[in-house]
C-alpha positions in Angstrom: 19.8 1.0 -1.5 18.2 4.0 0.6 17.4 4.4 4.0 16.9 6.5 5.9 18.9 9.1 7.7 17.8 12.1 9.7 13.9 13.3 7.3 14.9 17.2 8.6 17.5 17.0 6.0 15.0 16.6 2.9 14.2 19.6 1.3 11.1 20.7 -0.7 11.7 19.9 -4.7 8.4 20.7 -6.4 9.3 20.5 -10.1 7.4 17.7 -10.5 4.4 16.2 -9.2 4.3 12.5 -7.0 0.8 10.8 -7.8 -0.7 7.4 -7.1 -4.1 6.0 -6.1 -6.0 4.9 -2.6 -4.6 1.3 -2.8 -1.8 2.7 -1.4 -3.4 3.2 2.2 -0.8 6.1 3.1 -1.4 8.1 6.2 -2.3 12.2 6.3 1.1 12.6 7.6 2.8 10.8 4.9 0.9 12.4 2.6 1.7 15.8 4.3 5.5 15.2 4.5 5.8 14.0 0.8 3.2 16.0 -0.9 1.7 13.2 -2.7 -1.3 13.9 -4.4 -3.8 10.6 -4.1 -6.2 9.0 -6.8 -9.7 8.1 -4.9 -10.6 4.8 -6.1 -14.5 3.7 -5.9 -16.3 1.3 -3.3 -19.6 0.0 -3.4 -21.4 -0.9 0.0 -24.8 -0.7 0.8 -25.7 -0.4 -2.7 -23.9 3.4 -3.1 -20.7 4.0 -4.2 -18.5 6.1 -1.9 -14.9 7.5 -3.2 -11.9 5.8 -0.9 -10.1 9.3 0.3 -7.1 9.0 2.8 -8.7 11.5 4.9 -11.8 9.3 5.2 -14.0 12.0 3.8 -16.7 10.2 2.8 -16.7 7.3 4.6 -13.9 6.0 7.7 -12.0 3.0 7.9 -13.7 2.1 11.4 -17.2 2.7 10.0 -16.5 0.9 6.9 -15.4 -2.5 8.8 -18.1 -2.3 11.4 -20.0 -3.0 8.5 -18.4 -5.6 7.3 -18.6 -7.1 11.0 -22.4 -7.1 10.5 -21.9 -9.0 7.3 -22.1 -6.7 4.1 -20.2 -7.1 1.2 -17.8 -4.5 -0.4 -17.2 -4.3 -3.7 -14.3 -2.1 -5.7 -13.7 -1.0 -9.1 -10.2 0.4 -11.1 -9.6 3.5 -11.9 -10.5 4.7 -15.7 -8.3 6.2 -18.3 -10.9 9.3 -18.4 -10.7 9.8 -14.1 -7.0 9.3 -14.3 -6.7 11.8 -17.2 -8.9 14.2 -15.2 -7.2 14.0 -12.2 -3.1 14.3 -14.0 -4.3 17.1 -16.5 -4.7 19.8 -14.1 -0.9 19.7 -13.1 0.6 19.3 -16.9 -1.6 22.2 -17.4 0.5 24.0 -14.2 3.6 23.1 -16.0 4.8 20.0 -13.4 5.8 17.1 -14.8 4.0 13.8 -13.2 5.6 10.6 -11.7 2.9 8.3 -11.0 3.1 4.8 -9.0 -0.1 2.2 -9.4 -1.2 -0.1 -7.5 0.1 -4.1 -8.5 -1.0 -4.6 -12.2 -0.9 -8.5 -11.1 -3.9 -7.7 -8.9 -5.7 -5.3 -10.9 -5.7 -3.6 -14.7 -5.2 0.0 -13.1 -2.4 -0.2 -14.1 -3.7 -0.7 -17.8 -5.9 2.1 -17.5 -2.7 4.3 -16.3 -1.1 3.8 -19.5 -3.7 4.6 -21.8 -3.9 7.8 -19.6 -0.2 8.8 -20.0 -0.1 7.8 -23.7 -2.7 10.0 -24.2 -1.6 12.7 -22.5 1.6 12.4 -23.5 0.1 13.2 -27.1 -1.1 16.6 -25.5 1.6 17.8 -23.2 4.5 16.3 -25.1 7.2 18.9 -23.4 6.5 17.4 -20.2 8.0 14.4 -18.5 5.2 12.2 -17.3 6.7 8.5 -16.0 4.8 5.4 -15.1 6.2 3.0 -12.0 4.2 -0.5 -12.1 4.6 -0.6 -7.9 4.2 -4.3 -8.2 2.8 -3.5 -4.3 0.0 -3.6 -2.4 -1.7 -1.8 0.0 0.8 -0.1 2.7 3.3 -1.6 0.3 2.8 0.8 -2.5 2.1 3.7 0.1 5.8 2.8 1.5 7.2 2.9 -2.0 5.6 6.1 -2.5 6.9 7.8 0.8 10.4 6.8 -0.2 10.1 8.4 -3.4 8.7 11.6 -1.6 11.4 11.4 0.0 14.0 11.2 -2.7 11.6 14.0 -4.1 12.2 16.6 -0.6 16.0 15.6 -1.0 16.3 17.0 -4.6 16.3 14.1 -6.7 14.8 14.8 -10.2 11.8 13.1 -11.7 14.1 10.7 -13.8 16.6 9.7 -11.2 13.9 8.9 -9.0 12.0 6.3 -11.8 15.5 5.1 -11.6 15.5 4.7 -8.3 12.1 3.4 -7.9 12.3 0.6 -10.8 15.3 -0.6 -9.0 14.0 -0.5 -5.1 10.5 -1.8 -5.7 11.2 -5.4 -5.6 13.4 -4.8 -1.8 9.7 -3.4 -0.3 8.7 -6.1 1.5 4.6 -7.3 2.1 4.0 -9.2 5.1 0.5 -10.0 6.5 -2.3 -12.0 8.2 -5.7 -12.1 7.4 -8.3 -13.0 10.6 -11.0 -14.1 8.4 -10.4 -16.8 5.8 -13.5 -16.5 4.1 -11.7 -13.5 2.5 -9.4 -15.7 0.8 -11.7 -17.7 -0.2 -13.5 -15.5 -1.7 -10.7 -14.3 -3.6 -10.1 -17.7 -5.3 -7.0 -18.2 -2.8 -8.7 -20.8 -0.7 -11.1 -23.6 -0.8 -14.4 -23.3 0.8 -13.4 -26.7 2.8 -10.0 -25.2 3.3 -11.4 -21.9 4.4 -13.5 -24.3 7.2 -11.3 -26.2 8.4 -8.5 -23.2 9.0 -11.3 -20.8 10.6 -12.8 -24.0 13.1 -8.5 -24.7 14.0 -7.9 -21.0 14.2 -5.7 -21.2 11.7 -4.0 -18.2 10.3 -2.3 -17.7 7.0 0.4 -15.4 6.3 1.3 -14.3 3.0 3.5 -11.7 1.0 3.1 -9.8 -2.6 6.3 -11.7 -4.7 8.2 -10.2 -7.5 5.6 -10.2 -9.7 3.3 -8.6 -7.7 1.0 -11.4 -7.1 -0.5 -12.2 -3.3 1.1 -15.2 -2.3 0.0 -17.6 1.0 3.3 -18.5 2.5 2.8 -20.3 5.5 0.1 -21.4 8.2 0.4 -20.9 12.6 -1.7 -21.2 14.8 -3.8 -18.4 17.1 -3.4 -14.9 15.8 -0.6 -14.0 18.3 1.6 -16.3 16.4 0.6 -15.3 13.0 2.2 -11.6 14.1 5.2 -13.1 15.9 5.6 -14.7 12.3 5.4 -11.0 10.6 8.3 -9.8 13.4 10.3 -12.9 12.2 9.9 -12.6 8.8 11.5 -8.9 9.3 14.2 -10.4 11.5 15.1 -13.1 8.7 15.1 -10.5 5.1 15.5 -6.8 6.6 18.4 -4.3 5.6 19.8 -2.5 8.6 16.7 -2.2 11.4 18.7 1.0 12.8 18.0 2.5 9.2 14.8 1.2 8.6 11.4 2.7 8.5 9.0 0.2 9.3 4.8 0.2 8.5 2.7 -1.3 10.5 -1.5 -1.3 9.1 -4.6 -2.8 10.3 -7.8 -3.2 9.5 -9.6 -1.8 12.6 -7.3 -3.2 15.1 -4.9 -0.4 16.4 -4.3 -2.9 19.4 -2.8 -5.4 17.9 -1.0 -3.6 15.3 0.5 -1.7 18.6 1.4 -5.1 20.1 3.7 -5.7 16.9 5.0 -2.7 17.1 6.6 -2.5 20.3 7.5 -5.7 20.0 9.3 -5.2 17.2 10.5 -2.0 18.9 11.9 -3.6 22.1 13.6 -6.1 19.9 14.9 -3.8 17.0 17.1 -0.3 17.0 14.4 1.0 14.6 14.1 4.5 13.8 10.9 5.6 12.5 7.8 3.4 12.9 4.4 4.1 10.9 0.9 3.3 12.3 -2.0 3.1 9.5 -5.2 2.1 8.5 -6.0 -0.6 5.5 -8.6 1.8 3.7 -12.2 0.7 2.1 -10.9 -0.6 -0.8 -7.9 -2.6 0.0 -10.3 -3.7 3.0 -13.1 -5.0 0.7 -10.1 -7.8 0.4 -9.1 -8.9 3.8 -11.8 -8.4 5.8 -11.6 -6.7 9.4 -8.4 -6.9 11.6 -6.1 -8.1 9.3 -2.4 -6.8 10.2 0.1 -6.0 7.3 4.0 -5.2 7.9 6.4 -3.5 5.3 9.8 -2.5 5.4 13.0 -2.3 3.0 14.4 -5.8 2.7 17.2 -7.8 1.3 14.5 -9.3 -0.9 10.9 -9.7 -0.9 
């Protein structure tokens, strides 16, 4: 199991090339300290499709919610074997060999179109290494998989030892979250419309998890929103390896207040070294609606 230690001690490795797609909601920084290179997937709001960049180039997190606020719908597509192919050729071309992590294929059939990218291009560039991680993740999930691989990257560790690593590690990356707005889940089939009612009328809150096979899974129901994040801080107490070694990340969906209220909670409670603030993007945000709040971390089990 890895955690971390002191990140000045990772070194620059770039003989391969770390690549995964916008699901992953990774910050600039933790783009800039890995060097991962980031797949824009598509959203459609307001009848045009905009491209979901971590920067926020074309259209930011805050903007994107207020509109939901106002009630519009968001809608998002997978990537294509041709866009993925586009976007992975360049770099076999460069001579770097590719490890690329996708977003959950239990949730979406990115992962599908991934393959058929590699296969093919494996066909072309067959002197290059180019390896396929199913994340099994979600969201700031995937993005924490991928900054620990980065990391493994910086620290010297080749493109097949890291696979390794990942396949064996992706299953301890835990997903913890609360959604504000039930209608979400019911809209993704995870909630009656009765259900969905009820909950919002009692101020009910779920709070579910990504399982082992990837799939988004309600766990539990509290009530009020302030318990439903005490519930994420206790789920961390109850399945987390060392908190002294553990990089926690905290994202929300236009709410930086609350997601700092969990964090230094979780802060004044726990010895915990690094702690990462982010935003959920367009298109993982087209599924939970505004101010939901989503904690990951390396843990005993998911």
């Amino acid at each position: 199991m890895f955690l971390i230690s002191k990140l000045e001690d990772y070194m620059k490795d770039n003989t391969y090339v770390l690549i995964s797609d916008s699901c992953s909601d990774m910050t600039p920084e933790m783009i800039e300290e890995t060097d991962a290179k980031i797949v824009p997937m598509i959203f459609r709001i307001d009848e045009n499709d905009y491209l979901d960049y971590p920067d926020d180039r074309e259209m930011s997190s805050h903007d994107f919610f207020e509109r939901l606020r106002n009630g519009k719908r968001s809608q998002t597509s997978q990537i294509t074997p041709s866009r993925y192919i586009e976007f992975i050729e360049p770099f076999l071309k460069d001579g770097k060999d590719v490890l690329l992590v996708v977003f959950s294929s239990a949730l979406s059939s990115t992962y599908t179109s991934a393959i058929l990218a590699v296969n093919s291009l494996k066909e072309k560039y067959p002197e290059r290494i180019i390896d396929t991680i199913d994340s099994l993740a979600a969201a700031g999930g995937q993005g924490y998989l991928v900054y620990m691989l980065g990391l493994n990257r910086n620290n010297g560790m080749n493109i097949e030892e890291n696979k390794k690593w990942g396949e064996e590690n992706k299953l301890h990356v835990a997903h913890w979250f609360t959604i504000d707005d039930l209608m979400y889940l019911k809209r993704g089939g995870r909630l009656s419309a009765s259900k969905a009612w009820m909950g919002t009328l009692l101020t009910l809150k779920p709070i579910l998890h990504v399982d082992d096979e990837g799939r988004l899974v309600p766990m539990e129901t509290v009530r009020g929103r302030k318990q439903a994040v005490i519930a994420l801080m206790n789920h961390f107490e109850k399945t987390a390896y060392d908190p002294s070694k553990n990089v926690v990340m905290i994202a929300h969906a236009d709410d930086i207040a609350t997601a700092r209220f969990l964090g230094e909670k979780m802060k004044a409670k726990f010895d915990i070294p690094k702690l990462i603030y982010g935003n959920i993007g367009p298109v993982i945000g087209s599924h939970t609606g505004s101010n939901a709040i989503l904690l990951f971390f390396m843990a005993k089990h998911r």
